[in-house]
C-alpha positions as CSV (number, residue, x, y, z in Angstrom):
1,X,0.0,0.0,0.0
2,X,2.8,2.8,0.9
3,X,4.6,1.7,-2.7
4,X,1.2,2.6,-4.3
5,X,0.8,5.4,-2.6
6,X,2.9,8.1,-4.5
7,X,1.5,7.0,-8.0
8,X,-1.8,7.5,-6.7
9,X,-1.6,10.9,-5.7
10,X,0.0,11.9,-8.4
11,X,-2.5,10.5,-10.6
12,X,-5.1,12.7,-8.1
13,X,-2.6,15.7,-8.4
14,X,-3.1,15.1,-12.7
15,X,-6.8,14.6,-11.9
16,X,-7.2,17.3,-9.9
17,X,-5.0,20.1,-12.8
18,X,-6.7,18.5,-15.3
19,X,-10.3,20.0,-13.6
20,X,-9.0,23.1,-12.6
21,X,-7.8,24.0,-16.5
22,X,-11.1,22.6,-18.0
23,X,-12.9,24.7,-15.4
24,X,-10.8,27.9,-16.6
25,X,-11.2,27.4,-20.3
26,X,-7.9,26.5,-20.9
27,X,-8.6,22.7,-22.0
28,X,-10.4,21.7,-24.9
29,X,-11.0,22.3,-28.6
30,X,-12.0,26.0,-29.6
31,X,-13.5,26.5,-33.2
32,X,-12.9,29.7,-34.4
33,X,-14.9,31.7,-37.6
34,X,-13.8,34.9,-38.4
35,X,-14.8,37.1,-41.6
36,X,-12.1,37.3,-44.3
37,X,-11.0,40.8,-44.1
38,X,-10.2,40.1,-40.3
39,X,-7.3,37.5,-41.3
40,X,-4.9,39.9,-42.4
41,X,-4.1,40.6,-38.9
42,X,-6.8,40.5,-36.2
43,X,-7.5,37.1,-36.7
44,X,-4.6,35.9,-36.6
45,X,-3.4,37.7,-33.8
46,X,-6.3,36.1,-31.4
47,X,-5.6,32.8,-32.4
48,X,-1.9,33.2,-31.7
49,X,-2.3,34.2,-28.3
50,X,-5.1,31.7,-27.5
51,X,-2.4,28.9,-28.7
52,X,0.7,30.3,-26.7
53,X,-1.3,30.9,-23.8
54,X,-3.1,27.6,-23.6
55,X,-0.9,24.8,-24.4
56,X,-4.1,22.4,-23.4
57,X,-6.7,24.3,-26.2
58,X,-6.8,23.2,-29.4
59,X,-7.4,26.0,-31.6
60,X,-8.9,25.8,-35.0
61,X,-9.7,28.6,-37.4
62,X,-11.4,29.4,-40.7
63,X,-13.1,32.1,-42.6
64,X,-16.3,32.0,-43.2
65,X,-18.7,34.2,-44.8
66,X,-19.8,37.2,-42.5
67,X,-23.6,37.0,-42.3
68,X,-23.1,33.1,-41.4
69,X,-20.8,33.4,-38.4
70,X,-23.6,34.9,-35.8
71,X,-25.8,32.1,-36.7
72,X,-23.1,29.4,-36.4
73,X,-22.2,30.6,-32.7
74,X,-25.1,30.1,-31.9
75,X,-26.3,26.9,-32.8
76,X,-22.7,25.8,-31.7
77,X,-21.3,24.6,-34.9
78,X,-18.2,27.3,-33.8
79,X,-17.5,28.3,-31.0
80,X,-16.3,31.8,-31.3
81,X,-16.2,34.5,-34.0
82,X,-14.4,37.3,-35.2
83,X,-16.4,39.4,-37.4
84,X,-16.5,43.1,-39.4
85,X,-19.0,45.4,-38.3
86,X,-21.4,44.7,-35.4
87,X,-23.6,41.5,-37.5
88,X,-26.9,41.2,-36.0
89,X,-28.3,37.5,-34.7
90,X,-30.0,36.1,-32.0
91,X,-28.3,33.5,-29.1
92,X,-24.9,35.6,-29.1
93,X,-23.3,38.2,-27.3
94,X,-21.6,40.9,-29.3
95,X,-17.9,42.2,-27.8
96,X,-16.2,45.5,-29.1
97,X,-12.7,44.3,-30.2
98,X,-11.2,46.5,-32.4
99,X,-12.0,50.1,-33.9
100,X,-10.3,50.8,-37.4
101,X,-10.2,54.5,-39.1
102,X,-11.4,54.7,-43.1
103,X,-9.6,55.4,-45.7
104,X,-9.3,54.4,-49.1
105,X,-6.6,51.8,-50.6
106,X,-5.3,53.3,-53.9
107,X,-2.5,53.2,-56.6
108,X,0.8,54.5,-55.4
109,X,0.5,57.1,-58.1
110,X,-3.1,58.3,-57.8
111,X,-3.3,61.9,-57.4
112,X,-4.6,61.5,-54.2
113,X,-1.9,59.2,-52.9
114,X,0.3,62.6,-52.1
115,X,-1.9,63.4,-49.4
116,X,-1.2,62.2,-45.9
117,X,-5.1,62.3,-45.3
118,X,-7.9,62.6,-47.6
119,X,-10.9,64.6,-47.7
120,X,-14.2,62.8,-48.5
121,X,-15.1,65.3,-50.9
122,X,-12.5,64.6,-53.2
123,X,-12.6,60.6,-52.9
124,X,-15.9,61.2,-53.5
125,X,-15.0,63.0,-56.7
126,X,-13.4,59.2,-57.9
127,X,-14.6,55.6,-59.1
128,X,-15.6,54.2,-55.3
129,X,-15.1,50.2,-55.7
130,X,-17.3,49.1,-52.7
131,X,-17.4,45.3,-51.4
132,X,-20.0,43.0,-52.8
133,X,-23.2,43.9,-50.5
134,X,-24.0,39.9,-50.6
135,X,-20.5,39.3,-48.4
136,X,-21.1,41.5,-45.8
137,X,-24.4,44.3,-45.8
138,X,-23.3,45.7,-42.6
139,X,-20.0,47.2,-43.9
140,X,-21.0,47.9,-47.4
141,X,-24.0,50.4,-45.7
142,X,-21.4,52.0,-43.5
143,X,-18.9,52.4,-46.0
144,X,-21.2,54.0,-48.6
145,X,-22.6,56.0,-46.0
146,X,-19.5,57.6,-45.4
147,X,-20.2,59.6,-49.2
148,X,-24.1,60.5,-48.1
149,X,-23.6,63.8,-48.4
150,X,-21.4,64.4,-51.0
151,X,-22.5,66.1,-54.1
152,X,-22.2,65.2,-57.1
153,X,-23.3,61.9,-55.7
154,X,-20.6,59.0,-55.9
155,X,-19.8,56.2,-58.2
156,X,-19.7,53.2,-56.3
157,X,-19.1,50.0,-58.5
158,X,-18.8,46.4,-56.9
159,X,-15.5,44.3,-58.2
160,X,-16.0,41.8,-61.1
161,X,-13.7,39.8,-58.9
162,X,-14.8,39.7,-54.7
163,X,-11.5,38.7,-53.6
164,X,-8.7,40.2,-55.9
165,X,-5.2,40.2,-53.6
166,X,-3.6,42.0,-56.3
167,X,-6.1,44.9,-56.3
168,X,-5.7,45.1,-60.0
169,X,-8.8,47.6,-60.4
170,X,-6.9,49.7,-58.6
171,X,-3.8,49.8,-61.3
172,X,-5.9,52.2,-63.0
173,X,-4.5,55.2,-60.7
174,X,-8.3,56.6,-60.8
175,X,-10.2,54.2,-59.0
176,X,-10.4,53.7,-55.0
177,X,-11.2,51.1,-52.7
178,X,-13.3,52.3,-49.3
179,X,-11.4,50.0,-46.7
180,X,-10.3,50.0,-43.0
181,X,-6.9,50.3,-41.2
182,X,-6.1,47.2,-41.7
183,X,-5.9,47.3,-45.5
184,X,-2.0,49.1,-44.7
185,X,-0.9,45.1,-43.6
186,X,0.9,43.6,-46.3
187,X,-0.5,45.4,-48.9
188,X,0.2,44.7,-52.7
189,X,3.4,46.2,-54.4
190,X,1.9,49.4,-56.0
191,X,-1.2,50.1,-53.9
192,X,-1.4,51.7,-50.3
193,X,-3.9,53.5,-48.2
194,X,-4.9,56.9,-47.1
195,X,-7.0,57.9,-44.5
196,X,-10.6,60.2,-44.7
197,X,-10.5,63.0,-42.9
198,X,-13.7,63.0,-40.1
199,X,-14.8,59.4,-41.2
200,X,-16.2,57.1,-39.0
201,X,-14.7,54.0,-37.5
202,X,-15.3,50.4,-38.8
203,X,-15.6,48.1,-35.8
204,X,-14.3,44.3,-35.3
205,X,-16.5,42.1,-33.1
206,X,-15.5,38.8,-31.2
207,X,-19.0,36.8,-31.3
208,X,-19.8,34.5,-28.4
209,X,-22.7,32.3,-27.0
210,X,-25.0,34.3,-25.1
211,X,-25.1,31.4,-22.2
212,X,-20.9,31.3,-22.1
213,X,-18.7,28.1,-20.8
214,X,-15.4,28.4,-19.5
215,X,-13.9,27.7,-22.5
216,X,-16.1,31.5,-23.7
217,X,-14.9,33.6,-20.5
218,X,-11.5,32.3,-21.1
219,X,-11.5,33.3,-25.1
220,X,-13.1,37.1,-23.9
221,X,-10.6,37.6,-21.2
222,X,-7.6,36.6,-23.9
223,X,-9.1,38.7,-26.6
224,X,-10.1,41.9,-24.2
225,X,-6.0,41.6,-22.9
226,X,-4.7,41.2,-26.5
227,X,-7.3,44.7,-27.5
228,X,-6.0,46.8,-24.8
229,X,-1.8,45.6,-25.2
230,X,-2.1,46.1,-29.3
231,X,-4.2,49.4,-29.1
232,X,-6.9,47.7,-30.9
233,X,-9.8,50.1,-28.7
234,X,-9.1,53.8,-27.8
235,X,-8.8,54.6,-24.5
């Protein structure tokens, strides 16, 4: 019986860490949606610290088109997502993660690529390529709202192509492309991004069950540390 002993409570002491993770979210498997336009770097970013910090979770991501990820979360096929713009949907609970100034993406030699900031008025005075409204309604109505009041009223066009990396549109050095902050990571060679002067903030949202688990609390506490140490929210 004392030989036996020792083995025992360690396999109690295992028993007993393996509880207290699960019970802190930090076991398990964690599906992750997130829109497209979020994996150039929020995405990513999340998912990277959910992983380092939380050798036990097994984290799984994958884009998914935007108006299905609300829906998803809550009928449980994922367990978490990451979308642009504040999607509406019942069963979930809706967290601020990131705000993101607009600005346009544009050729390297537009005209209006010598200004440091742009005014609306004059984008507005350009070919507006806007995203395809099917993808994602929420961000195509902010975005054109941003040119409600200009006059002579804008021309917006939607992209032959929805998912062009190489922003060949763009090439034309006429046209721009209404996108957020984030369109400055890794952009193509030739194209780069200006902001609007007085436009609005696009907003990323992490998407959870209303009724959270652990597993939840834990993925809002690791995204809520990872907003505030990146300067994803203002203060």
């Amino acid at each position: 019986m004392a030989e036996s002993a020792p083995p025992a409570l360690a396999a109690l002491d295992r028993a007993w860490d393996t509880a207290r993770s699960a019970a802190a979210g930090e076991l398990g498997t964690l599906r992750i949606g997130y829109s497209l336009s979020t994996g150039a770097e929020t995405a990513p970013a999340l998912v990277d610290r959910l992983i380092r910090g939380n050798s036990g979770l097994e984290v799984s991501a994958v884009p998914m088109a935007t108006p299905e990820i609300s829906p998803a979360v809550a009928d449980g096929r994922i367990d978490a997502g990451i979308t642009r713009g504040e999607q509406p949907g019942r069963g979930v609970r809706r967290f601020l993660l990131r705000r993101e100034r607009v600005g346009v993406q544009l050729a390297q030699h537009h005209p209006l690529a010598e200004h440091p900031e742009i005014e609306i008025a004059d984008a507005a005075a350009y070919p507006l390529r806007l995203p395809d409204r099917a993808a994602n309604p929420v961000i195509h109505d902010q975005l054109s709202a941003v040119f409600r009041d200009t006059r002579p009223h804008p021309r917006f066009h939607t992209a032959a192509v929805s998912f062009d990396m190489s922003q060949h549109d763009l090439r034309d050095g006429v046209t721009l492309a209404p996108a957020g902050e984030a369109a400055v990571t890794a952009p193509p060679a030739g194209i780069t991004w200006r902001p609007l002067r007085g436009a609005p903030s696009l907003t990323i949202h992490l998407v959870l069950p209303r009724e959270p688990s652990p597993l939840h609390r834990r993925v809002r506490a690791v995204a809520k540390t990872l907003a505030h140490e990146l300067h994803w929210l203002p203060d």
